[in-house]
C-alpha positions as CSV (number, residue, x, y, z in Angstrom):
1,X,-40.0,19.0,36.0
2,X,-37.5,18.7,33.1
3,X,-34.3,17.4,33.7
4,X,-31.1,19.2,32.5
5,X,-30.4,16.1,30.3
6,X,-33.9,16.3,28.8
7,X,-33.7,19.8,26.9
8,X,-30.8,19.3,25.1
9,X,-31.7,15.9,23.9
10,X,-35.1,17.3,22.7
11,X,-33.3,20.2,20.7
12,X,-31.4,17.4,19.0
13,X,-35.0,15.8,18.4
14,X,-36.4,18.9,17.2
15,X,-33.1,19.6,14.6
16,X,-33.9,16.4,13.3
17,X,-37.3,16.4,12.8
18,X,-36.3,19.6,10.5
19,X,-33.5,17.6,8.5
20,X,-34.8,16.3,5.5
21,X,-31.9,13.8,5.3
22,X,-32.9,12.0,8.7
23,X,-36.3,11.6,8.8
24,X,-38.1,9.8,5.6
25,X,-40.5,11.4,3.9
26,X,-39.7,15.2,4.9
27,X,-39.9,16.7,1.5
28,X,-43.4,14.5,1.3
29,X,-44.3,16.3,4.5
30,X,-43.2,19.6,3.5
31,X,-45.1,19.6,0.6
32,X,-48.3,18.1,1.9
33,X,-48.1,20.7,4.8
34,X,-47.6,23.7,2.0
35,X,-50.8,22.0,0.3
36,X,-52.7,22.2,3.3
37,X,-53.3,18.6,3.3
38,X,-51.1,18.1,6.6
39,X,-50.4,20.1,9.8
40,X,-48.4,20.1,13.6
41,X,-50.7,19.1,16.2
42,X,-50.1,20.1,20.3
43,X,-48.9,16.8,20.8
44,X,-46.1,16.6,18.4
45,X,-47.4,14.7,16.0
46,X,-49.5,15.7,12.5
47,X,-52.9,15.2,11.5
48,X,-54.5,14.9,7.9
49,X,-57.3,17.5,7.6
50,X,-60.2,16.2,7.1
51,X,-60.6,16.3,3.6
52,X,-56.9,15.3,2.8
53,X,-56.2,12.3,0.5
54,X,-55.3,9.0,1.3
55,X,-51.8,9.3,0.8
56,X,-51.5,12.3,2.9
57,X,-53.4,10.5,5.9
58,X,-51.0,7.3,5.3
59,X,-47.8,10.1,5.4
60,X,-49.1,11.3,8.7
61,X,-49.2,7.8,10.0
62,X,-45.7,6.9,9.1
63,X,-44.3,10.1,10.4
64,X,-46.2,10.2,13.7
65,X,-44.8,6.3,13.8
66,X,-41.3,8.0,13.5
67,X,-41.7,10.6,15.8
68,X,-43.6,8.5,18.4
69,X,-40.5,6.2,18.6
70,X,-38.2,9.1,18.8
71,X,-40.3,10.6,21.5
72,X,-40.1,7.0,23.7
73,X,-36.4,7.0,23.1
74,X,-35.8,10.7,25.2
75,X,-38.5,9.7,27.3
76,X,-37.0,6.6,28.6
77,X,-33.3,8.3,28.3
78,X,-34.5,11.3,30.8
79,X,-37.2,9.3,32.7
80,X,-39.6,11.7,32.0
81,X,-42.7,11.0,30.8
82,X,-43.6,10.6,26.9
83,X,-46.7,13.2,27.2
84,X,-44.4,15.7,28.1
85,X,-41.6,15.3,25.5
86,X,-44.8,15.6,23.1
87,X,-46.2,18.4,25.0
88,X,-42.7,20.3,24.4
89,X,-42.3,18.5,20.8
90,X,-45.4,20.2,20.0
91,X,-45.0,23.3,21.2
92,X,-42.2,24.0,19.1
93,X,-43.1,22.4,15.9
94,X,-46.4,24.6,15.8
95,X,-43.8,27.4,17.0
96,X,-41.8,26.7,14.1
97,X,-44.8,26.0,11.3
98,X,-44.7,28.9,8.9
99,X,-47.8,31.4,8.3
100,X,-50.6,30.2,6.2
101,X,-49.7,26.3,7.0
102,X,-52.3,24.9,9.7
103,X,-52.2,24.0,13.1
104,X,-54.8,22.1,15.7
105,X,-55.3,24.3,18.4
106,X,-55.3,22.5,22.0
107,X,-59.1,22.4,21.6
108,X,-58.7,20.3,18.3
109,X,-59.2,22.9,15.8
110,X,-57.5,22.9,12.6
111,X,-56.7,27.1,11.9
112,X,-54.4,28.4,9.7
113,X,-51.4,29.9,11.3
């Protein structure tokens, strides 16, 4: 169960994974995403599509590096485990990913949203 500590710090976490400013590479991911080379996965990370270039797979990597950190950090400051602040992470990202970006499906599916 989620502690009363661990929603507010994972609306912070979501605020800034939307704030170009404070998280590299944003605008990169933005635009990759609008390209259709990028897209929110369950977990709340991203994932290249399978036919994206290089440099979009090597954006995903650094970002998921990011947010995989971040994640460990509320994790550890709610004790809750760090497959559930994905689980919730991901929820709302692919909540929050605008029509006709994509999205995996909890089955693993790219789709278009």
């Amino acid at each position: 169960m989620m502690t009363r500590r661990f929603i507010p710090a994972l609306l912070a976490l979501l605020l800034s994974l939307g704030a170009p400013t404070l998280v590299y590479g944003q605008d990169a991911l933005s635009a990759a995403k609008t390209a259709g080379q990028i897209g929110e996965r369950p977990d709340g990370l991203v994932g290249a599509l399978p036919d994206a270039p290089a440099a979009a797979r090597a954006l995903a990597s650094d970002i998921n590096a990011q947010r995989l950190a971040r994640y460990q950090e509320i994790a550890r400051g709610n004790g809750t485990a760090l497959d559930k602040v994905q689980a919730v992470a991901g929820e709302q990202l692919v909540e929050r990913t605008p029509a006709g970006q994509f999205v995996m499906t909890p089955a693993g599916q790219w789709r278009r949203k």
